[in-house]
Structures are given as structure tokens and as C-alpha cells.
ZABA-870461 format. One record per residue (C-alpha): residue in three letters; z, x, y; chain; residue number from 1. Coordinates in nm, 3 decimals, always signed. Each point is the difference from the previous one (the first is absolute). Layout:
<guvos>
ALA_Z_X_Y_A_NUM
...
</guvos>
This chain:
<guvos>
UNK_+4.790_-1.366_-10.959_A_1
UNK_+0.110_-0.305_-0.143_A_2
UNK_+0.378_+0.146_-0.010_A_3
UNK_-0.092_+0.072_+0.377_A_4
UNK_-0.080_-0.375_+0.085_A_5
UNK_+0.280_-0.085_-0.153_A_6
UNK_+0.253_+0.215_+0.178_A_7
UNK_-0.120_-0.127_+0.358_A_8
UNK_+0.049_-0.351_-0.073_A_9
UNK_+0.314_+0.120_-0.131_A_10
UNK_+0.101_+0.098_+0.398_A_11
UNK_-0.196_-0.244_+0.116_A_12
UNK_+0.255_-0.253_-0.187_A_13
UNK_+0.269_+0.177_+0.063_A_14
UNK_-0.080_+0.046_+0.394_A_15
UNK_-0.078_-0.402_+0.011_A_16
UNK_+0.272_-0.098_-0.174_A_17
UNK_+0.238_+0.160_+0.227_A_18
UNK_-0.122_-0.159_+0.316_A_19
UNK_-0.036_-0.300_-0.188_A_20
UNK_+0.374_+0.074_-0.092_A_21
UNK_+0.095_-0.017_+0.385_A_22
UNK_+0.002_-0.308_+0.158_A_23
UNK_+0.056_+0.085_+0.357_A_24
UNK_-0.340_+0.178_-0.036_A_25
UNK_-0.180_-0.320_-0.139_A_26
UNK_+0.145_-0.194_+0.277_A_27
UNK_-0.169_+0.263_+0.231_A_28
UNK_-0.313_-0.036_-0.169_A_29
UNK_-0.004_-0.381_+0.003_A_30
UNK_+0.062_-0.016_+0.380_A_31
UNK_-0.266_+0.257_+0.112_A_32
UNK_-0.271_-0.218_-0.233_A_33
UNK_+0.107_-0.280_+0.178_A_34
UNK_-0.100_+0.110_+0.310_A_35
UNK_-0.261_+0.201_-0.067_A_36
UNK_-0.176_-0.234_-0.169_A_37
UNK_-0.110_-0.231_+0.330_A_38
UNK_-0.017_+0.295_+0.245_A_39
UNK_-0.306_+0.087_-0.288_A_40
UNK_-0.171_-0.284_+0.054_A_41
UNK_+0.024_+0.041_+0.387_A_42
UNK_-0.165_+0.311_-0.001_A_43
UNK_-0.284_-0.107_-0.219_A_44
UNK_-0.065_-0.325_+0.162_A_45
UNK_-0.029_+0.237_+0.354_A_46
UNK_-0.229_+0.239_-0.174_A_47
UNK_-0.220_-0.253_-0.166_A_48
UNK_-0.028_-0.157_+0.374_A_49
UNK_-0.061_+0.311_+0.182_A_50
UNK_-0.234_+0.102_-0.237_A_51
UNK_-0.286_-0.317_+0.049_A_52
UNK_+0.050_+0.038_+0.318_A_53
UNK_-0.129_+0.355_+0.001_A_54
UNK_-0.236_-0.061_-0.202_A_55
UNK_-0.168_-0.327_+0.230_A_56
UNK_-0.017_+0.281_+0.282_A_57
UNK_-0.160_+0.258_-0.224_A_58
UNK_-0.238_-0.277_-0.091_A_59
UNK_-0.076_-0.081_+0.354_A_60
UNK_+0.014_+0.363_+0.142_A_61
UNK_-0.259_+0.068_-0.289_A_62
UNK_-0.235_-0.284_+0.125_A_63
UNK_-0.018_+0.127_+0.333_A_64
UNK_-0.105_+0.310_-0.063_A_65
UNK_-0.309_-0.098_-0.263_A_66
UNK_-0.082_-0.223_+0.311_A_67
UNK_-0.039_+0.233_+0.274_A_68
UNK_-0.140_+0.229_-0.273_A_69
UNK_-0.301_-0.171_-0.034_A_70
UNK_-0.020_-0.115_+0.395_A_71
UNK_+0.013_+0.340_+0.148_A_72
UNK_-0.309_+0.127_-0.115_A_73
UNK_-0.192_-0.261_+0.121_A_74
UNK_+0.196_-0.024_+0.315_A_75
UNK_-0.108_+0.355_+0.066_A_76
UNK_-0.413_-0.043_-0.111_A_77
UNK_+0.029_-0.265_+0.286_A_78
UNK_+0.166_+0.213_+0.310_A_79
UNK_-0.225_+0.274_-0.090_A_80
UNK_-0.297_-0.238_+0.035_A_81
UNK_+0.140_-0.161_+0.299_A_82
UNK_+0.041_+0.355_+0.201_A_83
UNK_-0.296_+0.228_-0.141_A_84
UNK_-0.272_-0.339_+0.053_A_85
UNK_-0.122_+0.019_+0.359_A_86
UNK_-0.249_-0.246_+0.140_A_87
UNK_-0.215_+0.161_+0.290_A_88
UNK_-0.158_-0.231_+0.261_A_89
UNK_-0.267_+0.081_+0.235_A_90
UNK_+0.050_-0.242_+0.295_A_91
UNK_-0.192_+0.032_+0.336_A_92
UNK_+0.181_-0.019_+0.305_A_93
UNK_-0.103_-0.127_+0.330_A_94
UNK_-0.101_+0.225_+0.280_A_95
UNK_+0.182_-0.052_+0.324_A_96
UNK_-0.194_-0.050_+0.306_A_97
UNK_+0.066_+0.284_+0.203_A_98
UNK_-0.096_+0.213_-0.302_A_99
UNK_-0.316_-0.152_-0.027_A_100
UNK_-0.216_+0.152_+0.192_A_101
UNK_+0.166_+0.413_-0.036_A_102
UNK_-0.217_+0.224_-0.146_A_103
UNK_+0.102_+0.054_-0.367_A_104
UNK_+0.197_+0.366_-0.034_A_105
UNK_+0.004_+0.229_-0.320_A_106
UNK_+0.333_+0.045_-0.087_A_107
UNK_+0.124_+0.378_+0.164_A_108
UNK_-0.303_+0.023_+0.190_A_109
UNK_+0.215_+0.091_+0.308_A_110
UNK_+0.045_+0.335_+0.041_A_111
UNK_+0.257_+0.201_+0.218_A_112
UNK_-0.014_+0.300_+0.136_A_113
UNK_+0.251_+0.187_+0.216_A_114
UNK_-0.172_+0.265_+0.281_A_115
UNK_+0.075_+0.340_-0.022_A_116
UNK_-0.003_+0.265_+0.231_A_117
UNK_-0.364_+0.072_+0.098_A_118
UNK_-0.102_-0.259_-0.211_A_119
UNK_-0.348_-0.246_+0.153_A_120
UNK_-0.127_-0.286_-0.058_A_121
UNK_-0.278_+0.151_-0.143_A_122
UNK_+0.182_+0.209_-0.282_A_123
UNK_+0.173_-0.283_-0.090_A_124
UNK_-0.326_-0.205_-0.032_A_125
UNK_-0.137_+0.246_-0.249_A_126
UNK_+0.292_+0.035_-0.178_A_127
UNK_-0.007_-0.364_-0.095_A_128
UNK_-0.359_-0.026_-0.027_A_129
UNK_-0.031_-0.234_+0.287_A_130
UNK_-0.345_-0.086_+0.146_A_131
UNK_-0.034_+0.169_+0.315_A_132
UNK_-0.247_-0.300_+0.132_A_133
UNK_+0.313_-0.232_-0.051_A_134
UNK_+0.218_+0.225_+0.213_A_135
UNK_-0.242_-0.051_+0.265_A_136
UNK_+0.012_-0.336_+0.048_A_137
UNK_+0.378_+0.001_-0.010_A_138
UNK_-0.001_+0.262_+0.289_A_139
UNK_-0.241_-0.194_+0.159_A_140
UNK_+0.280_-0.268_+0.052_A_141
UNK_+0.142_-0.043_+0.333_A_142
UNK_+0.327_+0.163_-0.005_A_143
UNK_-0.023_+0.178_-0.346_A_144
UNK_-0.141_+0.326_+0.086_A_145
UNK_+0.303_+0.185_+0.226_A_146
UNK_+0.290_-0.121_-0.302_A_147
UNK_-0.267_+0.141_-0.294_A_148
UNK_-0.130_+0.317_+0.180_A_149
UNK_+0.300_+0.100_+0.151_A_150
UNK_+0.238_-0.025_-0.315_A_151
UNK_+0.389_+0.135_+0.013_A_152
UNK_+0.105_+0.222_-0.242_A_153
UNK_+0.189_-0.254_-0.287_A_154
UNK_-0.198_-0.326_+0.155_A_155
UNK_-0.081_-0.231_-0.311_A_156
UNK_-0.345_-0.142_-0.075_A_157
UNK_-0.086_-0.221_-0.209_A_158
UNK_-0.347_-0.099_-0.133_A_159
UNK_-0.099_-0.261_-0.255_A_160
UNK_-0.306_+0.195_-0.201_A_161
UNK_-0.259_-0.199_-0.235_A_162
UNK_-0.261_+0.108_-0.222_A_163
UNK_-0.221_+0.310_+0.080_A_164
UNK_+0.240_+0.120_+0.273_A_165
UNK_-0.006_-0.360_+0.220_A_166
UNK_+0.204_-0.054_+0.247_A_167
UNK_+0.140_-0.331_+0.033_A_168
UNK_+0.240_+0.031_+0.220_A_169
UNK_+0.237_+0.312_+0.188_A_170
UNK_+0.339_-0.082_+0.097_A_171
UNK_+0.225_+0.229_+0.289_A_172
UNK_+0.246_-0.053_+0.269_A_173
UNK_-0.160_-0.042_+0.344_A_174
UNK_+0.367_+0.074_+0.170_A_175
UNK_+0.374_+0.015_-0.069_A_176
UNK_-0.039_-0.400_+0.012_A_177
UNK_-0.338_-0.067_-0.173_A_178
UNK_-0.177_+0.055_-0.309_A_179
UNK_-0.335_-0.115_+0.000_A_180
UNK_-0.266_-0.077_-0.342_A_181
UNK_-0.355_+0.019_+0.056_A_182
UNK_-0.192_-0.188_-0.286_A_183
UNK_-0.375_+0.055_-0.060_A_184
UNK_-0.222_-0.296_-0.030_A_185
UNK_-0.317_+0.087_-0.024_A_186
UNK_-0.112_+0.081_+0.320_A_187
UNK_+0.349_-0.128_+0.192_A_188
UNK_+0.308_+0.152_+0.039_A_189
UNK_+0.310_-0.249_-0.048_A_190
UNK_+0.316_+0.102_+0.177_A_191
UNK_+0.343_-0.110_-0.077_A_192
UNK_+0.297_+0.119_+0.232_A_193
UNK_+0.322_+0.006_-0.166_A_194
UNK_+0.359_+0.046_+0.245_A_195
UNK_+0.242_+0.266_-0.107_A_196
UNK_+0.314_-0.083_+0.170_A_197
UNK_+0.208_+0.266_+0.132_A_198
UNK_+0.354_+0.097_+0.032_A_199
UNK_+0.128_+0.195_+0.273_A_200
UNK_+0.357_+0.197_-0.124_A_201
UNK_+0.230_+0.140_+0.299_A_202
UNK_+0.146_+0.352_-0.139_A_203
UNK_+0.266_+0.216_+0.123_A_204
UNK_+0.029_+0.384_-0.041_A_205
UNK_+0.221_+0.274_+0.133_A_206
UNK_-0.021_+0.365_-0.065_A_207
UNK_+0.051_+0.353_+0.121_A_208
UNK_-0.207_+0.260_-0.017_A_209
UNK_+0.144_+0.333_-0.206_A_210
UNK_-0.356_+0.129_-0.054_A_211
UNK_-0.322_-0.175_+0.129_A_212
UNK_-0.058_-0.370_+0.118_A_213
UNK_-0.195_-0.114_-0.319_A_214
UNK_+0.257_+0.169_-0.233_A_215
UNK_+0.276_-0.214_+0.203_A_216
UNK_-0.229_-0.324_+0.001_A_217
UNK_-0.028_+0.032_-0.376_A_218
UNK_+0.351_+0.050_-0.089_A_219
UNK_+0.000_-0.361_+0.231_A_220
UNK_-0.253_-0.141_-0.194_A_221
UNK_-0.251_-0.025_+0.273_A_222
UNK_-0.323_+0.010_-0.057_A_223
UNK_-0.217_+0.288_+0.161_A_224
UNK_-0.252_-0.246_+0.207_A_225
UNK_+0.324_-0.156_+0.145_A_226
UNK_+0.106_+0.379_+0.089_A_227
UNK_-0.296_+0.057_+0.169_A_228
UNK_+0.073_-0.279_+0.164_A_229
UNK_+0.317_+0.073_+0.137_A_230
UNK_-0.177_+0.343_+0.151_A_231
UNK_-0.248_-0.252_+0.179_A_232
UNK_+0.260_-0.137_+0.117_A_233
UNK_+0.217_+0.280_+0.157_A_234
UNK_-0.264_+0.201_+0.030_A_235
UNK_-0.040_-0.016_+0.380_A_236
UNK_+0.382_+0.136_+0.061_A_237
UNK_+0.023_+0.231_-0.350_A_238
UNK_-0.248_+0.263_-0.136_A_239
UNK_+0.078_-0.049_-0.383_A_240
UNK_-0.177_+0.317_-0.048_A_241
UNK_+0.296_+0.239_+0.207_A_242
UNK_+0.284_-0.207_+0.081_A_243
UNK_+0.108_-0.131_-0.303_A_244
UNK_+0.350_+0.195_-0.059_A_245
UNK_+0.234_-0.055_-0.341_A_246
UNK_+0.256_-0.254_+0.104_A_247
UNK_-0.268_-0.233_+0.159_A_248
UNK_+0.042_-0.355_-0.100_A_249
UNK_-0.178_-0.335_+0.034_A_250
UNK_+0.088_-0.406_-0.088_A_251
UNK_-0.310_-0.220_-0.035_A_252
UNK_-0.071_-0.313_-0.041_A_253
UNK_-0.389_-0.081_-0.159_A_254
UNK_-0.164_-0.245_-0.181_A_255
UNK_-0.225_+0.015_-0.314_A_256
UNK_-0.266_-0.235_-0.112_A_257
UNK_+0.035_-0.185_-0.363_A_258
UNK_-0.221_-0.196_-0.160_A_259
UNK_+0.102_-0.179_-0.334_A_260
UNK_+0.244_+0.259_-0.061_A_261
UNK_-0.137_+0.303_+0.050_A_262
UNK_-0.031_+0.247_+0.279_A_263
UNK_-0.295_-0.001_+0.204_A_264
UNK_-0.014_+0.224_+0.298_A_265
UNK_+0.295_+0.095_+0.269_A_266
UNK_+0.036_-0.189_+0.309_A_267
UNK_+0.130_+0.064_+0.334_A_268
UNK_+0.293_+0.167_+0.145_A_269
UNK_+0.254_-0.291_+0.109_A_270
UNK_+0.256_+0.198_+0.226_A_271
UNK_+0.098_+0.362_-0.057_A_272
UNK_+0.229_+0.309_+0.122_A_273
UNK_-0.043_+0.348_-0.062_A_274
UNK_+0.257_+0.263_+0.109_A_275
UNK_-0.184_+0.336_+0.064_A_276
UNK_+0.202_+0.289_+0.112_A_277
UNK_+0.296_-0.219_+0.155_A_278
UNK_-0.278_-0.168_+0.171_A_279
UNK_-0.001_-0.368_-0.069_A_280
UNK_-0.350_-0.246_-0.018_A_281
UNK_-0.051_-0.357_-0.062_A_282
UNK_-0.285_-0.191_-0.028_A_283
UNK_-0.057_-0.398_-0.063_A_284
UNK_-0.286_-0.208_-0.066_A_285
UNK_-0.010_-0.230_+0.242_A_286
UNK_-0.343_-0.276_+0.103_A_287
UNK_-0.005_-0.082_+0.351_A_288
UNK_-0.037_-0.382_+0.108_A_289
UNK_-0.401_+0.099_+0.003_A_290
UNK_-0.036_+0.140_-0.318_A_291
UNK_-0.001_+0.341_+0.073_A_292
UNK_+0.200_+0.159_-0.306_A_293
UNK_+0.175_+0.378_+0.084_A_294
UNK_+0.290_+0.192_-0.079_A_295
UNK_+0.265_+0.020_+0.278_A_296
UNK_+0.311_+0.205_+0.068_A_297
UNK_+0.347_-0.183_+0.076_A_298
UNK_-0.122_-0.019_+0.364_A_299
UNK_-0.308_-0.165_-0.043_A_300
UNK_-0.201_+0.311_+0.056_A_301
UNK_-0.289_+0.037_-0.204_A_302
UNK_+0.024_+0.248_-0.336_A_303
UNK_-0.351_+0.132_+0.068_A_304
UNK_-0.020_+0.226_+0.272_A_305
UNK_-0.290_+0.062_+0.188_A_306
UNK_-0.073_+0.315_-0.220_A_307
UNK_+0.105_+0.127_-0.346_A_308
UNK_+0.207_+0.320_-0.040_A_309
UNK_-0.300_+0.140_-0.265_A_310
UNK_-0.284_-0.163_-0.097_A_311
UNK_-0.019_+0.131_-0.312_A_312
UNK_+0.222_-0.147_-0.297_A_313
UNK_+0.230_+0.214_-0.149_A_314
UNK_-0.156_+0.382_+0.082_A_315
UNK_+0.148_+0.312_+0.036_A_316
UNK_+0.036_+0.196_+0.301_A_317
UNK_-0.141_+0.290_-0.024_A_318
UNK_-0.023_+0.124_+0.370_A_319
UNK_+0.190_-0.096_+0.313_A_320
UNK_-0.078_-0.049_+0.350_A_321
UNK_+0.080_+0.328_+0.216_A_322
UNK_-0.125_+0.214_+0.261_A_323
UNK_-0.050_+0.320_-0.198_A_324
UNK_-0.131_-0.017_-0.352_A_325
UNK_-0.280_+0.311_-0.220_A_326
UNK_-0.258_-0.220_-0.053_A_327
UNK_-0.041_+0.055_-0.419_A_328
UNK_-0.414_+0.035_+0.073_A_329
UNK_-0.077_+0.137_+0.310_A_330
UNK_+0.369_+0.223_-0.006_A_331
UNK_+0.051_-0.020_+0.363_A_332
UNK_+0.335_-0.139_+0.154_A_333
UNK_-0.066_-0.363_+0.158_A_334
UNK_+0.170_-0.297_+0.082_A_335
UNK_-0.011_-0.275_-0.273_A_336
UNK_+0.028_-0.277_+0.182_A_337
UNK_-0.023_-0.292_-0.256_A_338
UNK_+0.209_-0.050_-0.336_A_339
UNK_-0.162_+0.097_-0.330_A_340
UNK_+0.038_-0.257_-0.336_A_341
UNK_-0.119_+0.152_-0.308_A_342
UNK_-0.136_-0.235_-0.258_A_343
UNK_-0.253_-0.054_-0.304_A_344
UNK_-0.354_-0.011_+0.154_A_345
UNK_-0.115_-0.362_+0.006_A_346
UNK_+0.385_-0.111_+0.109_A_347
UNK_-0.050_-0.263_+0.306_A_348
UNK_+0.021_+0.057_+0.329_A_349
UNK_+0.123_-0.312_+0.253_A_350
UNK_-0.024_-0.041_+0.333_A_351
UNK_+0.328_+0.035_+0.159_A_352
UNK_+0.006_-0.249_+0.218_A_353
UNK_-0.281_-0.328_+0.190_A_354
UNK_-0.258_+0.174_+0.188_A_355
UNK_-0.372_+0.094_+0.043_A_356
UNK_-0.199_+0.283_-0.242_A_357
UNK_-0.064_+0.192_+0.327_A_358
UNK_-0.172_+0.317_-0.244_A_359
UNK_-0.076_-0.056_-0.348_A_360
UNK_-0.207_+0.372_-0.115_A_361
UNK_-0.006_+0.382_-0.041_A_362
UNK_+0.231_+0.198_+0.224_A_363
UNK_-0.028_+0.352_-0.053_A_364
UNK_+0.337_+0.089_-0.172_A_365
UNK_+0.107_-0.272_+0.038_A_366
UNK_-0.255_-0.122_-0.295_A_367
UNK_-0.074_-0.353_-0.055_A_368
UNK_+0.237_-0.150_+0.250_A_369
UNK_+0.081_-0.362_+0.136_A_370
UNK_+0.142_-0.040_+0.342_A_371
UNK_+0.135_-0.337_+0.134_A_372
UNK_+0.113_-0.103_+0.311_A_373
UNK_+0.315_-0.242_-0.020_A_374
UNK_-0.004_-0.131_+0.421_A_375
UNK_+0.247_+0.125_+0.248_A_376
UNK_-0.099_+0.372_-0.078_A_377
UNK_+0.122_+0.004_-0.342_A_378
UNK_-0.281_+0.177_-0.205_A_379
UNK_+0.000_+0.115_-0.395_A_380
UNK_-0.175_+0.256_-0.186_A_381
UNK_-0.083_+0.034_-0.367_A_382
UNK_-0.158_+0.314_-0.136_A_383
UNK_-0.149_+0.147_-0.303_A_384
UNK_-0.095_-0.265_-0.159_A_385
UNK_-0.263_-0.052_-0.324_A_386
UNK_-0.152_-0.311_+0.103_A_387
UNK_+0.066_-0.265_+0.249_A_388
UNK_+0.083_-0.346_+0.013_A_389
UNK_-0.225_-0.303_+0.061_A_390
UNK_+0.111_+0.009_+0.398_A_391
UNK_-0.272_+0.187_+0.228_A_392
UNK_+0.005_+0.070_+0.343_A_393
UNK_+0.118_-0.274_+0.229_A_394
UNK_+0.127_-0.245_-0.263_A_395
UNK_+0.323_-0.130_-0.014_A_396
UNK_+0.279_+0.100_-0.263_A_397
UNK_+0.349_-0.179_-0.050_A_398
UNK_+0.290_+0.204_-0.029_A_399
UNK_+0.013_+0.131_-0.394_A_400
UNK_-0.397_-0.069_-0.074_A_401
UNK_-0.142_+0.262_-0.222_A_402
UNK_-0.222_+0.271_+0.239_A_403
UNK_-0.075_+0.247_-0.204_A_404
UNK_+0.138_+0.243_-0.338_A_405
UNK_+0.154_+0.296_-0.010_A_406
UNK_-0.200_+0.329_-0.056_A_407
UNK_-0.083_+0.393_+0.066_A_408
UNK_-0.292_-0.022_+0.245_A_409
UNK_-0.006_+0.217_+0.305_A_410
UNK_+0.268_+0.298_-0.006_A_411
UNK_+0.210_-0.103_-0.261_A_412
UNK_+0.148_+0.245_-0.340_A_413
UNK_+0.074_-0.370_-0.132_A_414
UNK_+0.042_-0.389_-0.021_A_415
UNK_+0.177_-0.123_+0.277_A_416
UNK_-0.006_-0.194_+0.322_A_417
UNK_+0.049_+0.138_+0.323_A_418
UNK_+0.179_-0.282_+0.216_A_419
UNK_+0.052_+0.043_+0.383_A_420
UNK_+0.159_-0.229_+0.270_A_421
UNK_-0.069_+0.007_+0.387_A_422
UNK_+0.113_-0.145_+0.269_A_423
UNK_-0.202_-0.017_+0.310_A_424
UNK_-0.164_+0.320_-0.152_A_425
UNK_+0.277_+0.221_-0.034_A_426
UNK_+0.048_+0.047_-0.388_A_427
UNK_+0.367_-0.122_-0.109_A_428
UNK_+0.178_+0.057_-0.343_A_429
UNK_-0.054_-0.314_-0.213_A_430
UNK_+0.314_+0.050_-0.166_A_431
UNK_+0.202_+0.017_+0.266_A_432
UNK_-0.225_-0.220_+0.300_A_433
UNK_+0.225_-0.278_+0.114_A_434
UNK_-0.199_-0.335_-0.080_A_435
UNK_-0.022_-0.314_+0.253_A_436
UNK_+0.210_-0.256_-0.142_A_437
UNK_-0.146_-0.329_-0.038_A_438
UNK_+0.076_-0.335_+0.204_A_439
UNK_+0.249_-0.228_-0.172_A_440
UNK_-0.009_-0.341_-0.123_A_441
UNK_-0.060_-0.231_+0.289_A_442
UNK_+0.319_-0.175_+0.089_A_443
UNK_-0.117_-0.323_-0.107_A_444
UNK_-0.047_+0.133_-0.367_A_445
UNK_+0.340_+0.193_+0.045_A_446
UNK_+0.235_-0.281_-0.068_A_447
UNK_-0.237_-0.109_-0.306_A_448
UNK_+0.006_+0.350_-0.162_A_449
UNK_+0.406_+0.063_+0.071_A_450
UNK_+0.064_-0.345_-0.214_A_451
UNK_-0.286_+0.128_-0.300_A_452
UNK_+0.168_+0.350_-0.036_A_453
UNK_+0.346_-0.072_+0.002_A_454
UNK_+0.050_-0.120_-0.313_A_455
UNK_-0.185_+0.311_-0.140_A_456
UNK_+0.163_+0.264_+0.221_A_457
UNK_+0.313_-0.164_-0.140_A_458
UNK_-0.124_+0.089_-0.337_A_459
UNK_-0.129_+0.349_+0.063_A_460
UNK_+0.373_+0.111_+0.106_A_461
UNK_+0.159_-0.171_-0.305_A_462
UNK_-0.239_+0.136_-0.243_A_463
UNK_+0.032_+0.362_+0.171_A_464
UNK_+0.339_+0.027_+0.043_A_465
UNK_+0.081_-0.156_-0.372_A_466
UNK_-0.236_+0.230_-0.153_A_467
UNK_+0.077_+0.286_+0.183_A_468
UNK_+0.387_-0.030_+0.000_A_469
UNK_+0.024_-0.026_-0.376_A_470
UNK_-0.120_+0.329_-0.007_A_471
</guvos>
């Protein structure tokens, strides 16, 4: 090994001294130590600097975070106590006057209930376990008994029940416009009247009829009452029971009733024209200067004739008037000199037209029978019938007042009414009999009505012919 040593610094000589030999390469060498030497000191001067600075940051990051360290923690215990510590007070507030002196009420003592059909006071009583002696004294109350007795199908009651079925107080609606509460105090009743305001909402509808009226009225979105309607209306120059033809068409113009948004009943017809087999009617409501409120044609001639074409809604005919018909019972060929209208038993039966019950009784076949005499040798007979009306002999009726319901009674196979229609005696056909047209407007009133229906004649013929064109 020692021989080893010895050779390397052998070439390590050797190597030396031959660079040492050169002195273009120690010239070299000189000048890069030269300038190597400051650019040295440069760079560790730089570092040295660069270094403390990094090091005074360090430092200082370092603090901040042993601070907030041992801050957070009880930062935190004090939010928590802040938001989970509540502090209730019990502070007693004033009563106002007007409060003073009400009656203190349980909370949801007020209960409501919404009729249904063929649903009574009574029943509705018991089902709440009402005291019947309370109910008393309410109906006792001037002006409470007709709204409570008489209740409409979907009416709303409410009553404000205490303990062991007391009542405290019942609240309905008196009207459209009114809704009434009744409070109990002791022996008292306390009333308080409360105004509903109403809104009146003008509606237009056009349709024609493909099918039936109330199919075509739908598909309008009318409502059936203001259908029925509509037949009052035209019933004096249409029977809506055998002239209605596919192709028929009508444009009116109605109002319904609102009340804080929602729909409370139908009102009346406005103006209105119905087309029936080419034929065409109008009809406008028009009040005169003294109050009197009617339907007229464009002439000023009353809508409502002196007698109605049938005075039974809706029926079917189920025999007509001729001179030779089998009778079904006794099966002998006879005249049948009145128009037959088959219909439920019960259906009502209205008097035609203004006159005087001239024979309200039994009359052989004839049954239970009305007869009324209209003035100016118009008289009407009703037959078969399973009860009468409140009119008896003598008594006035106005044109459309109930008189009686249909029936069987006398010779009858089934539920109809036998209708017949003289003049001066001699039996006429009451589908057919040409009616005395009433007087006009005076002509005072006619230069008032012209100006009020103009506007809505105007109307009628746009609305027809814009929804009828577009077809």
C-alpha cells in the first residue's frame, strides 16, 4: 500500500508540474481568482441579509399564531354564552279601552260549520253539543229566526261554544250584504251588524246550441241559474222545451255578484238575443222613470206577455191538442183539447198568466184541477194535479205564482199536467193560440229607453257577429 501512496503522488506531481510548467494556464488561473474572489463576497453578504430577514418574519409569523392560539378558545366560551343565555321577562301590558269591557274568549272557541243538504239547525246543535235553551233565546231575536231556520245548502255558521256545551255567541249572514253576531249575556242578546260590500261584475257570453241549452251555456261558462234565467226571459215568445233546434244561438250580457273575491250568487240578465229557428228575440232591462223595472223588446214592448207559452219549466210533451185522440183509460176516441207536460210528481205548476182562482177542487177526470180566469174571456185550466197551491177560490194570483204540483189524480196512467186555453169558451191550442201583445213604453219613456239601449244593442251585434263570424 505504501508503494501505492507513493505512485499517486507520483502523477499527482507529475500532473501539477505540468500545468505549473504552462504559463498561459497560470495566467488563466490568476485572472479568474481575481474576479471571483469579490463576486464571493457579494453573494454571501446577500445571503447573510436575506437570511435575518427571514428569520424576523418567521419570528413574528410565529408570535401571531401562539397569540390567537390562546385567544380563540376563549373568544368562542364567550359567543356561545352570549347566544345560548336568554333572559325571559314577564311584562304586563295595558289593556286598550275598547277591549275593556269584551267578554274574555278561549282561544278556538269559534266554531264553523258549513250547511249541508238537509242539514237543521237542530242536527247541527247536537252535533256540537250546543244547549238547546241557548238556541232559544237566539231565535227568539228579532230577525234571527227566518236566516237560522231557513238555512241554504253551503251557508256558514259560526258559533263561539264554552264549557258544558254554552253558547256564547252564533255568528251567520243575514243577506248577501250582512252578517250579523248574536252574543249571549246572560239574559240579553247583543247584536253586532257587520257590512259586506258587494261587487257587481258585467259578463258577456255567446254560444250556439249543437245539443241542449245547458250543454251550450256550459261550454260558455254560464252558470245554470243564469240559464234559467235566460228561459225566464224568452220564455213568453220560445218554449225551451220544443223549439230549441241545433244551430240556435244566443249573446248575453249578465252580471254576477262578488264579494271579497269570491262568487256569490248570479245576477240579472243585462240585455240579450237569442236566435231560434231564424227567428230573432231581444230583450233589455230597462227601469222606467217610476221605478218599474221589466224587460223590453227593441220597440219598447214589454218581454212578458200577458200569458206564458207553458207553465211548467222544462217538461215534456207527451200529448198534443187535437180533435180525435183513444183516450189511454177509458179507450174511446175524443177530442183532447188541452196540451199534456209530463213531469216528476211534485214538479210546479204556475199560473200562466194575472187573473182570479175562479175553481180551485176535484173535477171528475179532470182530477184535482185549478181554473183561472185571466179578464177579457181568457180562461186557463190545470189538471191532475197532487196537491194545490196556497191560492183558493176567489184569490188573486200574479202571472207565474205557484198554484198547484203536478200529479196522477183523476184519469191519469201517470204524472203530468193537463193544460188547456180558451177563449170566450171555445177551447184553443195553447201552442199555437195567438197571444195579445202588450202596450208599449209610453212615449214619454220612449226617448229615455232608445238613449239606455243603444249603447248595448251596439254591443250585442259586435259581440254576435265577431263570435259568430270567426267560426
Amino acid at each position: 500500500m505504501a508503494e501505492d501512496r507513493l505512485s499517486g503522488a507520483r502523477v499527482k506531481n507529475r500532473w501539477g508540474s505540468l500545468f505549473a510548467a504552462s504559463p498561459r494556464v497560470q495566467a488563466v488561473r490568476r485572472t479568474q481568482a481575481a474576479h471571483a474572489a469579490p463576486q464571493s463576497a457579494s453573494l454571501a453578504a446577500l445571503w447573510q441579509r436575506f437570511a435575518h430577514e427571514h428569520w424576523l418574519v418567521a419570528a413574528l409569523l410565529l408570535s401571531i399564531t401562539l397569540m390567537v392560539m390562546a385567544i380563540v378558545p376563549g373568544l368562542s366560551r364567550v359567543v356561545q354564552a352570549a347566544t345560548t343565555s336568554r333572559v325571559e321577562l314577564s311584562v304586563e301590558l295595558p289593556q286598550r279601552e275598547q277591549d275593556a269591557a269584551a267578554p274574555t274568549l278561549q282561544r278556538g272557541s269559534w266554531k264553523t260549520v258549513k250547511v249541508a243538504a238537509g242539514q237543521t239547525l237542530g242536527q247541527i246543535c247536537s252535533n256540537l253539543g250546543i244547549a238547546m235553551a241557548d238556541m232559544y233565546k237566539v231565535l227568539d231575536y228579532p230577525g234571527a229566526r227566518k236566516p237560522l231556520t231557513h238555512l241554504q245548502v253551503g251557508a256558514e255558521l259560526a258559533f263561539d261554544i264554552g264549557e258544558a256545551g254554552a253558547l256564547r255567541a252564533i255568528r251567520f249572514d243575514r243577506d248577501d250584504s250582512q252578517r250579523v253576531q248574536l252574543r249571549l249575556n246572560g239574559e240579553q242578546v247583543l247584536e253586532t251588524v257587520t257590512a259586506r260590500e258587494l261587487q257587481s261584475r258585467v259578463q258577456v257570453a255567446s254560444a250556439e246550441i249543437n245539443s241542449s241549452l245547458f250543454a251550450a251555456g256550459a261550454a260558455a261558462g254560464l252558470r245554470d241559474a243564469t240559464l234559467l234565467e235566460l228561459a225566464n226571459v224568452f220564455g213568453y215568445d220560445i218554449d225551451f222545451s220544443q223549439d230549441i233546434r241545433a244551430g240556435d244561438r244566443f249573446t248575453v250580457v249578465y252580471e254576477e255578484i262578488w264579494r271579497d273575491g269570491e262568487f256569490v250568487r248570479s245576477g240579472d240578465i243585462v240585455a240579450a238575443t237569442f236566435v231560434n229557428q231564424g227567428r230573432e228575440f231581444a230583450a233589455y232591462r230597462y227601469t222606467t222613470s217610476d221605478g218599474k223595472l221589466g224587460y223590453y223588446d227593441e220597440e219598447g214592448r214589454p218581454v212578458k206577455k200577458s200569458f206564458l207559452r207553458m207553465p211548467i219549466e222544462f217538461a215534456r210533451i207527451s200529448s198534443r191538442f187535437t180533435s180525435a185522440r183513444k183516450h189511454p183509460i177509458l179507450g174511446k176516441v175524443r177530442a183532447h183539447q188541452g196540451v199534456d207536460y209530463a213531469a216528476r210528481t211534485g214538479t210546479p205548476i204556475r199560473a200562466a198568466g194575472d187573473g182570479r182562482v175562479a175553481f180551485a177542487g176535484w173535477k171528475g177526470g179532470y182530477g184535482r184541477a185549478v181554473i183561472l180566469d185571466h179578464g177579457r174571456g181568457y180562461t186557463t185550466l190545470y189538471g191532475h194535479m197532487s196537491n194545490f197551491g196556497k191560492y183558493r177560490t176567489g184569490q188573486r194570483v200574479v202571472q207565474g205564482s205557484v198554484i198547484g204540483y203536478v200529479g196522477a189524480s183523476g184519469l191519469a196512467t201517470g204524472p203530468h199536467l193537463h193544460y188547456e186555453f180558451r177563449v170566450a169558451g171555445v177551447h184553443r191550442d195553447p201552442l199555437k193560440v195567438t197571444l195579445p201583445k202588450p202596450e208599449p213604453l209610453p212615449r214619454n219613456e220612449m226617448a229615455r229607453f232608445t238613449a239606455q239601449i243603444t249603447p248595448m244593442r251596439t254591443q250585442l251585434a259586435l259581440l254576435q257577429a265577431r263570435r259568430f263570424a270567426a267560426r
